[in-house]
Steps between C-alpha positions, in 0.01 A plus 500: 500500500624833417386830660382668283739836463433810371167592593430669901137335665298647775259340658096614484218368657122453466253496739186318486152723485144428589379380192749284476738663269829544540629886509789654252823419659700721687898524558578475870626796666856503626741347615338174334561673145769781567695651130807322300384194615290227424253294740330193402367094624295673752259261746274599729494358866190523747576383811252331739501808688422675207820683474618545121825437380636554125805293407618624164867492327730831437797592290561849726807612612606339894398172439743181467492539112307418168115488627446426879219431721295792717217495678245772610236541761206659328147682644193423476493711169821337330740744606832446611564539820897378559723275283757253617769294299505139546912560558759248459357200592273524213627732320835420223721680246216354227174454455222434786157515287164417610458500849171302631490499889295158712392639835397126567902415493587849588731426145610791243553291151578645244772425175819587444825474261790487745420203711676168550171353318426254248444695208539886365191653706400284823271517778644637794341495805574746821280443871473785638249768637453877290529667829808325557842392308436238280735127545758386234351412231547174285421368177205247516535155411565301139103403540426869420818657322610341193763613241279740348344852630262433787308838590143601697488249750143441714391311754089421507364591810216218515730182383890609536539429124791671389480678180852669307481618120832353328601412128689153613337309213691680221235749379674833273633796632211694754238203477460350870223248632380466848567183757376397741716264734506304826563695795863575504743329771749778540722279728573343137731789467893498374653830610834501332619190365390300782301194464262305709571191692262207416165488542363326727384111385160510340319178447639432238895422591349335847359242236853487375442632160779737332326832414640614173385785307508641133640814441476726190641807406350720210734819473392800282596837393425741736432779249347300222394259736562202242598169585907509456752166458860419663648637782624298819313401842712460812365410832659807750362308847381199554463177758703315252577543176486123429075544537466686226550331122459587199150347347440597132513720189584891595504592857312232705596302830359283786590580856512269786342566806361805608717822528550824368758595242697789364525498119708723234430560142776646272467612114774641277354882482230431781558612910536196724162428680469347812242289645363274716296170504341336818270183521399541852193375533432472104310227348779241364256429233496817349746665261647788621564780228681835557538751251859705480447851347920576346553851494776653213807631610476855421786654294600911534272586264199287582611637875495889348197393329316386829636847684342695250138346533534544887636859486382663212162331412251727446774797457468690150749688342550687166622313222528172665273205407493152526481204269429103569638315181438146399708345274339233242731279308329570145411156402420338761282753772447784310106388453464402875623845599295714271146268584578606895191738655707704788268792478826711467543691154798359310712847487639373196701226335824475387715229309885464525630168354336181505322675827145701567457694772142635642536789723296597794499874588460609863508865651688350888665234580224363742272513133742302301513237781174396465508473122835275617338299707200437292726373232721267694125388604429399124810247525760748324791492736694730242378802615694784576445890590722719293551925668468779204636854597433763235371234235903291560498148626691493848580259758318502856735607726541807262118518579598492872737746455252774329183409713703531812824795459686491762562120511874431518569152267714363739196466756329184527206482381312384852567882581373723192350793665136469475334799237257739596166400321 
């Protein structure tokens, strides 16, 4: 999941009338919304007392970094009253998104991309009072957090069923289905690279029967989110290495006995990605299938490239435009690439050699994102955004360097000065 850049949010809200309509939405007042900021994932919390709480997530200057989790008492007529920062033991140098609090557990979950997880956004879960400072928080268990995004977790108040939206099963870039699960044993937890001594014996091994059970692992493309070959698996932790064997074609394995397991998958041109496995209490009978999401190493231009969209994305400037262009080897995609329905107006098309290129026109760099993503979407992985200054091609960190003056080129790019809008 990537957040989206760019763009600032607010939050609003309606209120519901007598006839049963719902009223034009309203921003709240400060310091919920408060200027150069952005505020968004907001949930409301009644309390039993009747005390209302709004948990929402903030990019503002103070906090930890990236967006971070707030909460504010509010009055009977939706005002803010004071705000509070989850602080540190909630709170990281990334992302904390979607905060949903459970007065039941007197639990703060809510999903983050800095965690010692299982996947790229997990479930983390913080106990904890609002009028007091909330625990440590940890990453929920593999039975909820897979190696995809989870987000928007919810616990029904009638049943305990726990819901969390996540794109695990593979689905393109922004499409995510809601599951539900079993309640969650949290105790399940590896913090670190430690692993969990065996289960106790279930009826099963008392019998004397060897539990053994089928592992596969599907690995895509995080970006594309296609289904990608090769690469290595290595067991990090385990009870014993000697329990875990190679079973058939591609990347599947049985594992002896119950325990939990810390795996690695490395690609030429992909980031490592590390996860883990348990089958505590899981059903020997059923296959157990995780799916790896590799991530591209990032060279200095696709680096520049993702500093520009964070820094400059909506920023305008005269005589600077941007281009997406997709190159179509002539005989072979050319027809594929001109039948494709983006809803984007081809800016115009240009041959040079045995190669067509469609370009995409975009005003900001946020704008010519979108038209990016949309085509990567379509299954056309040779996209690429190309800077024009004064109608001449240039390179993006020569965008950088006009967008933003004063940067020095010797700075890293983790520190670019952020423009005013």
């Amino acid at each position: 999941m990537d957040i989206e850049k760019g763009r600032t949010y607010s939050v609003f809200y309606s209120e519901k009338e007598k006839n049963g309509a719902w009223s034009k939405p309203k921003i709240m007042d400060k310091p919920v919304n408060i200027s150069g900021s952005s505020s968004r994932f907001p949930s409301l919390h009644e309390s039993v007392s009747g005390r209302k709480m709004l948990f929402f997530s903030s990019s503002r200057n103070g906090g930890s970094g990236g967006y971070d989790i707030y909460y504010a008492e509010l009055d009977d007529d939706f005002k803010p009253i004071s705000i509070l920062s989850a602080k540190e033991n909630v709170n990281t140098s990334g992302h904390e998104i979607a905060p949903y609090y459970n007065e039941k557990e007197s639990s703060l979950y809510f999903s983050s991309d800095s965690y010692e997880g299982s996947g790229y956004f997990d479930i983390i879960m913080s106990e904890g009072l609002p009028e007091k400072e909330f625990k440590k928080a940890r990453p929920l268990s593999a039975k909820v957090n897979s190696s995809a995004d989870e987000t928007q977790f919810y616990i029904e108040p009638e049943t305990g069923r726990q819901y969390v939206l996540s794109n695990k099963l593979g689905e393109p870039f922004g499409v995510k289905a809601t599951f539900s699960i079993e309640k969650d044993i949290s105790e399940n937890v590896i913090h670190d690279d430690r692993i969990l001594d065996e289960a106790q014996f279930n009826d099963q091994k008392v019998l004397g029967k060897e539990l053994v059970y089928n592992l596969k692992i599907r690995v895509y493309d995080k970006l594309t989110k296609r289904s990608i070959g090769g690469g290595v698996v290595m067991f990090v932790k385990s009870k014993g290495d000697e329990s875990i064997n190679k079973s058939g074609p591609g990347k599947q394995y049985t594992i002896k006995g119950e325990q939990e397991i810390i795996f690695m998958v490395k690609k030429e041109n992909y980031e490592d990605h590390k996860f883990r496995v348990s089958t505590i209490s899981k059903d020997a009978s059923e296959d157990i299938i995780i799916d790896v999401y590799l991530r591209h190493k990032l060279n200095e231009d696709e680096k520049a490239y993702e500093y520009l969209i964070e820094h400059c994305g909506n920023l305008k400037k005269a005589d600077m435009k941007y281009m997406v262009q997709i190159g179509a080897f002539r005989s072979r995609k050319i027809k594929h690439f001109e039948s494709l329905n983006l809803g984007y107006k081809i800016f115009e098309q240009q041959l040079q050699g045995l190669y067509k290129y469609m370009v995409y026109n975009a005003e900001t760099p946020f704008e010519i994102d979108n038209i990016r993503q949309d085509v990567i979407n379509q299954g056309i992985s040779d996209a690429f955004v190309v800077p024009y200054n004064k109608g001449l091609r240039i390179s993006v960190k020569k965008a950088l360097k006009i967008l933003i003056p004063n940067l020095d080129k010797n700075e890293e790019f983790i520190s670019f000065p952020i423009p005013d809008k």
